[in-house]
C-alpha positions in Angstrom: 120.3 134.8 105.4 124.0 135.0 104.3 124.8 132.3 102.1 127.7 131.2 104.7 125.3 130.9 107.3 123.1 128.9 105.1 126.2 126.6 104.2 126.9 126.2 108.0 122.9 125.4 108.3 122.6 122.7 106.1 125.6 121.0 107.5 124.8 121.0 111.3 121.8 118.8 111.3 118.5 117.2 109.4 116.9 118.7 107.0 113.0 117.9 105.2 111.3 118.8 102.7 107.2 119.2 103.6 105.3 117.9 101.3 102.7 120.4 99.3 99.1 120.2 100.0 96.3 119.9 97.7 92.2 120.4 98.1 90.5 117.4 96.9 90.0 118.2 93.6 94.1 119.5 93.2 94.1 122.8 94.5 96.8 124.5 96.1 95.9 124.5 99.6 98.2 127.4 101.3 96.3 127.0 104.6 96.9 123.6 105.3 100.4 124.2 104.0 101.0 127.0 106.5 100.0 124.4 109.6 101.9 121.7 108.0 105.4 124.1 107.9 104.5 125.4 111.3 104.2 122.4 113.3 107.1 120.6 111.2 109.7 124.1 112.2 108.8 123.2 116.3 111.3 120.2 115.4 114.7 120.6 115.2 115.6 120.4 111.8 118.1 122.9 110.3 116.1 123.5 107.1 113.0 122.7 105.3 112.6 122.5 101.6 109.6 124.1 100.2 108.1 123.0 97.4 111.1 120.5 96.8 111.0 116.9 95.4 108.8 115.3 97.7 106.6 119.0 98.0 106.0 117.8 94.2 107.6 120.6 92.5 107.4 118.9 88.9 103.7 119.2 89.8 103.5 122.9 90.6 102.9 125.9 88.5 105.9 128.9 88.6 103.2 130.9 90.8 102.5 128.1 92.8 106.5 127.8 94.0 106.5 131.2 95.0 103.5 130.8 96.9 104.7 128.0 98.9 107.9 130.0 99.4 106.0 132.8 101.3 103.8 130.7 102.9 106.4 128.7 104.6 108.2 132.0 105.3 105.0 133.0 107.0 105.3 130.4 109.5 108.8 128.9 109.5 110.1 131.3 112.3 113.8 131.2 112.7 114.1 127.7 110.9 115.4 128.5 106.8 113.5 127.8 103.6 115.5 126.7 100.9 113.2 126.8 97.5 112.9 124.4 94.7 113.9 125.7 91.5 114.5 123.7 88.1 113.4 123.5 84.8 115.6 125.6 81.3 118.1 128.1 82.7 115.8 130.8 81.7 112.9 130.0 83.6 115.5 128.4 86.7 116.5 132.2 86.7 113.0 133.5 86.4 112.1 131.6 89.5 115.0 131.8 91.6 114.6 135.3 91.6 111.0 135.4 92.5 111.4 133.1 95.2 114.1 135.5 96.5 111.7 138.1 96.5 109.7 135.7 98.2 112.0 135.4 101.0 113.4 132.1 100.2 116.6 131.6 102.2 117.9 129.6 99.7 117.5 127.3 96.5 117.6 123.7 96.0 118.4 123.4 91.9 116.8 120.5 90.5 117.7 118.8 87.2 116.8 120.8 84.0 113.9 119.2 81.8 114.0 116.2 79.3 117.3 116.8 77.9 120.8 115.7 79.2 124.0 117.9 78.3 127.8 117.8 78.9 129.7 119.2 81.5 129.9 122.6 80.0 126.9 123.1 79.6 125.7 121.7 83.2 127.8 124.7 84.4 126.4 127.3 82.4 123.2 126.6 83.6 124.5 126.4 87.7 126.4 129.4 87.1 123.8 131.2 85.3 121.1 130.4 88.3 123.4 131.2 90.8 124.8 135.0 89.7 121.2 135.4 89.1 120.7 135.3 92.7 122.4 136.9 96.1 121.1 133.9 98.1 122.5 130.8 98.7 121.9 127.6 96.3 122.6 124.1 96.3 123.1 121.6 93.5 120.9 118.3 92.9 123.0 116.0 91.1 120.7 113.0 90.3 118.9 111.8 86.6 120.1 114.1 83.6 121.9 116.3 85.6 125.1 114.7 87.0 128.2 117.2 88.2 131.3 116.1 88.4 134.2 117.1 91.2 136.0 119.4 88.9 133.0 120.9 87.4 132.1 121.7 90.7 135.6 123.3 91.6 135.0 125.6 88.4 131.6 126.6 89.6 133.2 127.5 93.1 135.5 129.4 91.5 132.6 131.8 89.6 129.9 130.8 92.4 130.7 131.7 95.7 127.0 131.6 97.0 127.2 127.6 95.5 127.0 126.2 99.1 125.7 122.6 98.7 125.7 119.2 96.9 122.9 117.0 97.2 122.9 113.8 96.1 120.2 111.9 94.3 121.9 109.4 91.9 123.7 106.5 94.4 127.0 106.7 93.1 129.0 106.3 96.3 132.6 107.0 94.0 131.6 110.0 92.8 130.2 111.1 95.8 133.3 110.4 97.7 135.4 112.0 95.1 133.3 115.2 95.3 133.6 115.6 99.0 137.7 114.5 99.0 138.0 117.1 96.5 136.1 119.7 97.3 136.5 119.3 101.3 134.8 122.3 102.9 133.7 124.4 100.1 130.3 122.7 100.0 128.6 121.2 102.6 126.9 117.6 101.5 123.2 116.2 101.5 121.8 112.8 101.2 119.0 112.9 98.5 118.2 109.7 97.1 114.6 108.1 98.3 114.0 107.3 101.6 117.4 108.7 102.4 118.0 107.0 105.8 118.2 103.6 104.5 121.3 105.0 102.5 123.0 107.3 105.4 125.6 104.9 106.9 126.9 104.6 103.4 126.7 107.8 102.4 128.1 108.8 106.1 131.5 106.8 105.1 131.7 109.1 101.9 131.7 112.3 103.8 127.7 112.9 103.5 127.0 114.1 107.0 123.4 114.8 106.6 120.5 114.1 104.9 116.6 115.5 103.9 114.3 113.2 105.3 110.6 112.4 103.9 109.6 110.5 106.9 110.3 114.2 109.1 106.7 114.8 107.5 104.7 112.3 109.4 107.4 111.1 112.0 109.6 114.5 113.4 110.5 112.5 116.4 111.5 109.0 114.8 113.6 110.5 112.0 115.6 112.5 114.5 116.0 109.4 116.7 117.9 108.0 113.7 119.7 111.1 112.4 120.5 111.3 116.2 122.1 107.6 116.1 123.6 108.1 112.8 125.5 111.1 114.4 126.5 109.6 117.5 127.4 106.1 115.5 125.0 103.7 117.1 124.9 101.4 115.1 122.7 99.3 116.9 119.7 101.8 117.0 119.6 102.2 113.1 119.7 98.7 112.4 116.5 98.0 115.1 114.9 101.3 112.8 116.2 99.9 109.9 114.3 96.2 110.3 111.3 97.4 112.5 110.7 100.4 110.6 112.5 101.4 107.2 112.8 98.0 105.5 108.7 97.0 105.9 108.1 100.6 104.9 110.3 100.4 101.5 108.3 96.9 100.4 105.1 99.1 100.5 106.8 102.2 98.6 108.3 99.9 96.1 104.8 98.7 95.5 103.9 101.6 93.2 105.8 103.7 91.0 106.1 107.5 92.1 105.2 105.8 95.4 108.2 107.3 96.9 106.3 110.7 97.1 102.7 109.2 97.2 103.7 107.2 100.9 105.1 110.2 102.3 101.3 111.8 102.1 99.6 108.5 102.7 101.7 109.2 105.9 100.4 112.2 106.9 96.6 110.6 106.2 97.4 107.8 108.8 98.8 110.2 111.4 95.7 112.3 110.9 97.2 115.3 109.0 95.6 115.2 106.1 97.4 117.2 103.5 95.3 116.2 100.3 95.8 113.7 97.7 99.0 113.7 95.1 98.5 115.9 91.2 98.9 113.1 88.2 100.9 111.7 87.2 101.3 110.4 90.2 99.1 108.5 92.2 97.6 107.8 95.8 98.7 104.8 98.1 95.5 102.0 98.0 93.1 102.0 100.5 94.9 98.5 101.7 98.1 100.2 101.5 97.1 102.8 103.8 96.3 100.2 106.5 99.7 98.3 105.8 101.5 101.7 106.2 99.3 102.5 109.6 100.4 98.6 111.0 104.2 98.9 110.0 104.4 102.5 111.5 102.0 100.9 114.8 104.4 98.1 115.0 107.9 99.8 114.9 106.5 102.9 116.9 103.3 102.0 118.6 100.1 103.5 118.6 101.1 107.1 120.1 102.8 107.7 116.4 99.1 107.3 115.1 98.1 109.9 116.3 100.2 112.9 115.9 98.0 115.3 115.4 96.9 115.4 119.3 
C-alpha cells in the first residue's frame, strides 16, 4: 500500500489493535492469532494494529513482531496492518524493515526504551526509521517520547511517508496545536487507554478517529459509538459512556497494566479465548472476570456474551 493511501486509511474510520495470543504457558500462539485477525477484519475498521500496545509489543521478541505481522497479513484480506515498531533507532530500523518484508502496510512507532531525549534527537530517531522504510509510518507521541508541532513540520519536510500522529499522552494543547499546525499533512489518532472515553475531547482538537481496545471483544458496540461520535450524537455516547465505559474503567483501574490485561479478560468472557497476558503484567481476577461479564451483560445484554456463535 502507498503511503497516501494508508494516510487516507487511517483517517476515514476506526481503527484496533488485536491483541496477541499466548498458549497457557506464554507461547506465541499464531493460530489463534490468525482467527482472532480474521474475524476482527469482517468489521469495518480501516486498520488493525498488529502486535501494537494492547497486542503487548513490549512483551514480544523481534521474531515474534514479524510473525504477527504475516500472520495478520495472512488473514486480514483487504483491511491494512500497520506494525508495531519501537525500541533504539537501530533495532526500530532493524524491525521496520523486516516487518516490511513481512508485508506490513505500515508502522505504528512506539517510544524508544528507558531514556528520554530532546527534540533533536526525537527526530533523528523518526527520521531515521522512516527513510529506512518505503511504507508508511506513524508517530506515538506518549511517555518519553513527546513531539512537538514544529518538530513534526521538520520531519514532514525529510519524511514524506510520516502519515500519522497518534496520541497517547492527554495533552489536549498540544494536540490542538499539532493538528492547527500541521492541518492535512498528517492524519490524527486517539491513543490514550480506553480511547472512547476521551474522543469528544479529542474530536474538538481535530482528532477524528481513534484505535479502539474494546473492537477486540465488542466489534459492533465500538462502531455504535465511533458511529455516534461521527454523526455528533451526543446522546448515544453519553448512554455508552454511563452504561458501558464508565463501570468498565472502575474495573480497569483496579489493577495496574489492567488496561491491556481487561481487554483479554474480554475476549475470555465472550468466549474467545486468546491466552493469558506475558509478565510483567497480569491477568484480571477470577471476580473481576464476572464483574467484567455483568457490566458488559448489563449495558449490552446477554447476546454480547456470546460472540463467538
Amino acid at each position: 500500500m502507498h503511503y497516501q493511501d494508508l494516510k487516507t486509511a487511517i483517517g476515514a474510520g476506526l481503527l484496533s489493535f488485536p491483541v496477541t495470543p499466548f498458549t497457557g504457558d506464554g507461547r506465541l500462539d499464531l493460530d489463534t492469532y490468525r482467527t482472532h485477525v480474521a474475524w476482527l477484519a469482517q468489521y469495518p475498521a480501516t486498520a488493525l494494529f498488529a502486535a501494537g500496545g494492547t497486542g503487548e509489543f513490549f512483551s514480544l521478541t523481534q521474531g515474534e513482531v514479524v510473525e504477527t505481522v504475516r500472520a495478520a497479513k495472512d488473514v486480514a484480506g483487504k483491511t491494512p496492518i500497520i506494525a508495531g515498531c519501537g525500541y533504539g533507532t537501530e533495532m526500530a530500523v532493524e524491525l521496520a524493515q523486516a516487518c516490511q518484508k513481512a508485508g506490513a502496510d505500515g508502522l505504528l512507532l512506539l517510544p524508544q526504551y528507558l531514556i528520554g531525549a530532546n527534540q533533536q534527537g526525537l527526530y533523528e530517531r523518526v527520521k531515521r526509521v522512516c527513510q529506512s522504510v518505503d511504507i508508511g509510518v506513524i508517530v506515538y507521541n506518549r511517555d518519553n517520547s513527546i513531539l512537538l508541532a514544529d518538530t513534526l513540520a521538520r520531519l514532514c519536510d525529510e519524511c514524506p511517508n510520516l502519515v500519522g500522529f497518534k496520541d497517547g499522552h492527554g495533552d489536549i494543547e498540544l494536540v490542538t496545536r499539532v493538528c492547527t499546525v500541521m492541518g492535512d499533512r498528517l492524519s490524527y489518532i486517539g491513543g490514550m487507554p480506553t480511547a472512547e472515553v476521551f474522543a469528544k475531547a479529542y474530536m474538538a482538537a481535530g482528532v477524528t478517529t481513534y484505535s479502539s481496545a474494546i473492537f477486540n471483544f465488542l466489534p459492533k458496540q465500538a462502531l455504535e459509538f465511533y458511529d455516534a461520535l461521527r454523526a455528533g450524537d451526543n446522546a448515544t455516547m453519553d448512554r455508552i459512556l454511563v452504561e458501558f465505559f464508565y463501570p468498565y474503567l472502575a474495573i480497569r483501574d483496579r489493577g495496574t497494566g489492567y488496561a491491556v490485561s481487561i481487554v483479554k479478560a474480554g475476549m475470555r468472557v465472550i468466549g474467545r479465548d486468546t491466552g493469558p497476558v506475558r509478565s510483567p503484567l497480569t491477568d484480571l481476577s477470577d471476580e473481576e472476570h464476572k464483574m467484567l461479564a455483568d457490566v458488559i451483560r448489563k449495558a449490552f445484554g446477554a447476546a454480547a456474551l456470546a460472540a463467538a456463535a
